[in-house]
N, C-alpha and C positions, 0 to 999 in steps of 0.2 A: 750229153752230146756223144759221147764214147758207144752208147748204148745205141743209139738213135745211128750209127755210122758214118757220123759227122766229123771225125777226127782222121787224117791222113795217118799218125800215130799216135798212141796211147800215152799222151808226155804234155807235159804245159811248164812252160820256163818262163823264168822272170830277168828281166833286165831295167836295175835302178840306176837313174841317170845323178849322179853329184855334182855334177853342176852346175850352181844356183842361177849361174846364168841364163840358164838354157829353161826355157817354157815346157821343153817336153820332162816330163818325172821321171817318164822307164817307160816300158812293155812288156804287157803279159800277151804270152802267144801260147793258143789251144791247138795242139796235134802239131808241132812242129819246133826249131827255133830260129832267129833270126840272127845269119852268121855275120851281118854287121855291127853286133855288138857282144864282138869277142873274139880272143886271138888265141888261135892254134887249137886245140882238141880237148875235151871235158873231159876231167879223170872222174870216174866214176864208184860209189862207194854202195854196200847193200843197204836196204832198207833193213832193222831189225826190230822195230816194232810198228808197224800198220797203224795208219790213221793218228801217228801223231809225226813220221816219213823222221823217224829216230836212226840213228846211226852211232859205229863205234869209230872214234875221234882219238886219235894218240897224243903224242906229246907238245906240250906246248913251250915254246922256248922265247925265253927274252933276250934279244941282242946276241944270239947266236948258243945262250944258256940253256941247258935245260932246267925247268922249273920243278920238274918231278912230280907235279901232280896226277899227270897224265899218260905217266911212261909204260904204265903196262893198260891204259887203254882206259874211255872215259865215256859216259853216252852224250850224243849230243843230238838238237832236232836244229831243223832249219826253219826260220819265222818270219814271215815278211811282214807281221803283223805286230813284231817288237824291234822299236827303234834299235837300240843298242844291240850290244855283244854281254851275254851275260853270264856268270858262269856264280861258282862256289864262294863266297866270303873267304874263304882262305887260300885262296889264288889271285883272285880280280883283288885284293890290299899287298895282293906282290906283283902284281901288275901296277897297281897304280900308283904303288911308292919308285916303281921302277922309271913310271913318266912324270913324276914328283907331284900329283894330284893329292888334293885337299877336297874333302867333305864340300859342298856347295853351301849348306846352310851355316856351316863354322866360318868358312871364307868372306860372308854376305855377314856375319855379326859379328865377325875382328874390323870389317871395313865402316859396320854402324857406329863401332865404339868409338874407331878411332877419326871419324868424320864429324858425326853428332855426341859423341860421350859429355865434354863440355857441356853443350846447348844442351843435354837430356838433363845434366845436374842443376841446372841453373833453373830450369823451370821448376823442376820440383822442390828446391829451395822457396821458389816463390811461390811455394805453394798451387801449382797447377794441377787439377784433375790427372794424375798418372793416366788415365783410359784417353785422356785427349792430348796427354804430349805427342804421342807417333803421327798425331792429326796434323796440331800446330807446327811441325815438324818441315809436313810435307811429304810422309811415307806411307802415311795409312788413311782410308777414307773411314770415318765415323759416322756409324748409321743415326747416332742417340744413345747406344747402348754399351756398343765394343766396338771398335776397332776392325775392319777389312782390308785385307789386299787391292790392290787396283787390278789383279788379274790373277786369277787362281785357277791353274791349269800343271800337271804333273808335265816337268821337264822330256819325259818320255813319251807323253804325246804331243807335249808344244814347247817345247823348250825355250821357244824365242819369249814364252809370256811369264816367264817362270820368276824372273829379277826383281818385280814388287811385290809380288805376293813375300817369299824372302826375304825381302828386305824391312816388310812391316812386320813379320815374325821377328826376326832378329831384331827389332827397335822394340818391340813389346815385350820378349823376354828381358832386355836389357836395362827396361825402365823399372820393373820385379827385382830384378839384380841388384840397381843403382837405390831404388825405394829402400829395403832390407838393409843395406850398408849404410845408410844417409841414417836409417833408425838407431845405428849401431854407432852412431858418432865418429865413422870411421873418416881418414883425409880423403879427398880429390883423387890423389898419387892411387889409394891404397882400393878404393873404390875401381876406377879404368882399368889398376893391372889385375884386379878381381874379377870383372865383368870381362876381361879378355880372356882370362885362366878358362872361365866357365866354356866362352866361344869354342874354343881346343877341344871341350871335349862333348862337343856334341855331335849325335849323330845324322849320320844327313840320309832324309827323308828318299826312299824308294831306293837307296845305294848310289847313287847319282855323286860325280865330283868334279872337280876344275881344273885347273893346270893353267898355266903362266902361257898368255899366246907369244909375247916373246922366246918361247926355251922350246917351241914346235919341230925346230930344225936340228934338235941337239935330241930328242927322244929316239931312243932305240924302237929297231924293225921286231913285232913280235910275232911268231912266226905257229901255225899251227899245222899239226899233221893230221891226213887223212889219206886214207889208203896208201901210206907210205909215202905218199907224194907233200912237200912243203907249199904253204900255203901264207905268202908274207901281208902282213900290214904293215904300212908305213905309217909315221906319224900323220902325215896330211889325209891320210885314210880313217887312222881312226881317233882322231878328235874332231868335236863340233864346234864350227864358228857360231857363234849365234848372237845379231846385234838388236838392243833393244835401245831406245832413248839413245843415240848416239854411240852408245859405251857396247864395246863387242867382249864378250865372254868363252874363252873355249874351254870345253867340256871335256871331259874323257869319254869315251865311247864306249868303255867297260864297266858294266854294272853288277854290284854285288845280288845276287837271288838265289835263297836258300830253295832247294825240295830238298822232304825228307823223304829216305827210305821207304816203304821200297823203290818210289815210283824216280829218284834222285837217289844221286846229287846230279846233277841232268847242265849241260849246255845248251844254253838259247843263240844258234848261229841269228841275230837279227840283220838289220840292215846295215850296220855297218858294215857287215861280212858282205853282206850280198851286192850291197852297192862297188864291193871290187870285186867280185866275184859271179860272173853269171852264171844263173841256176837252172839246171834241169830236174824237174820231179817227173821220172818214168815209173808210170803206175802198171804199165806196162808189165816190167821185168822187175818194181819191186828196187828202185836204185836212185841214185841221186847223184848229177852230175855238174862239177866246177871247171869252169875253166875265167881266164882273166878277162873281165872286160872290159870295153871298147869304146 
């Protein structure tokens, strides 16, 4: 289009609508933006690496902290094409101990334990095919052979479908757990605070984690720098409500994603960012510009 002389100016901005209520999603606008959705003037930052609209990103601070990660300067791209905020393992676990979030797949197999731990022991005393208790359950569909999710989809592209796939993983592992300890003639007591020990410490798939929808109004504003200018997110900004089968789960909106060198340790600004923040990409001049939106 650019080529072709179809563009008023050399720029295409995005505006993500969050809220669920609203039918409309956002807008993408080619050669232009549209200043009803956004207040006051885009601070602007260079591009410094081409074709992936990279930039350098300063310090990032919790609740008015500095975190130090990022104090003398971090890369970061902007993605409209990754749900979350992503950043280094060793930031986004002091981010997310800062909004007291827990691993998704630990939280979904302390909740297995201690919902069905009982009812898992009790089958497999009776001698029930281990591969069909998560069935008889009610967590897992049985093809014949093993065991499936009712919906298996990464949180980060559908989060809302993410809760039984999870939850028959964490009833499958926990029946392996409970089997092992039952062979070992251990007690009831010594088995569930076993099978939860294990819960603790597992990792949760894609970086992905949770946090208490009740404690949304007590998390601190974290606050990120770009071109000298502060850039806040609020808690209602950057957590995900998301409800499946009645029961609502929120998310944290920061995720752990390693690159390595050279090409990292890199910041993914996704949609959580963007959705408070509307975006300008000037290919134009080579720049990229925020301001809040609307």
């Amino acid at each position: 289009m650019a080529e072709q002389g179809l563009l008023e100016k050399n720029v295409f901005s995005f505006w993500l609508n969050r809220n669920e209520d609203d039918s409309n999603g956002g807008e993408l606008v080619f050669g232009g933006v549209d200043s009803k959705h956004f207040v006051g003037s885009h601070t602007y930052v260079n591009v410094t690496e081409k074709g992936y609209w990279q930039f350098q990103m300063g310090d990032i601070l919790v609740d008015g902290y500095s975190t130090g990660f990022c104090a003398d300067g971090c890369d970061a791209i902007v993605d409209s094409g990754t749900s979350l905020l992503a950043g280094p393992t060793t930031i986004i676990a002091q981010l997310n101990d800062a909004i007291g979030a827990e691993g998704v797949i630990s939280v979904e197999c302390k909740e297995v334990v201690s919902e069905y731990g009982d009812m898992i022991l009790e089958m497999l005393i009776a001698q029930t095919q281990p591969q069909k208790v998560c069935n008889k359950i009610g967590l897992c569909v049985f093809d014949g052979s093993h065991s499936v999710g009712n919906a298996i989809e990464s949180v980060v592209e559908s989060a809302k479908q993410k809760g039984s796939d999870l939850t028959c993983t964490a009833c499958e592992m926990a029946v392996v757990w409970m089997e092992n300890q039952l062979r070992e003639n251990k007690t009831k007591e010594r088995i569930l605070a076993y099978a939860n020990q294990l819960c603790e410490k597992l990792p949760s798939p894609s970086g992905e984690s949770t946090v208490s929808c009740n404690d949304i109004d007590k998390m601190p504003d974290i606050v990120f720098t770009i071109a000298d200018k502060k850039f806040t997110l609020t808690a209602d900004q950057y957590i995900l409500k998301v409800t499946e089968s009645g029961q609502t789960m929120c998310i944290s909106g920061f995720m752990a994603f390693d690159i390595p060198a050279p090409r990292g340790p890199l910041w993914i600004l996704g949609d959580v960012f963007m959705g408070a923040y509307h975006t300008v990409f000037d290919f134009g001049e080579n720049k990229i510009g925020f301001a809040k939106s609307a």
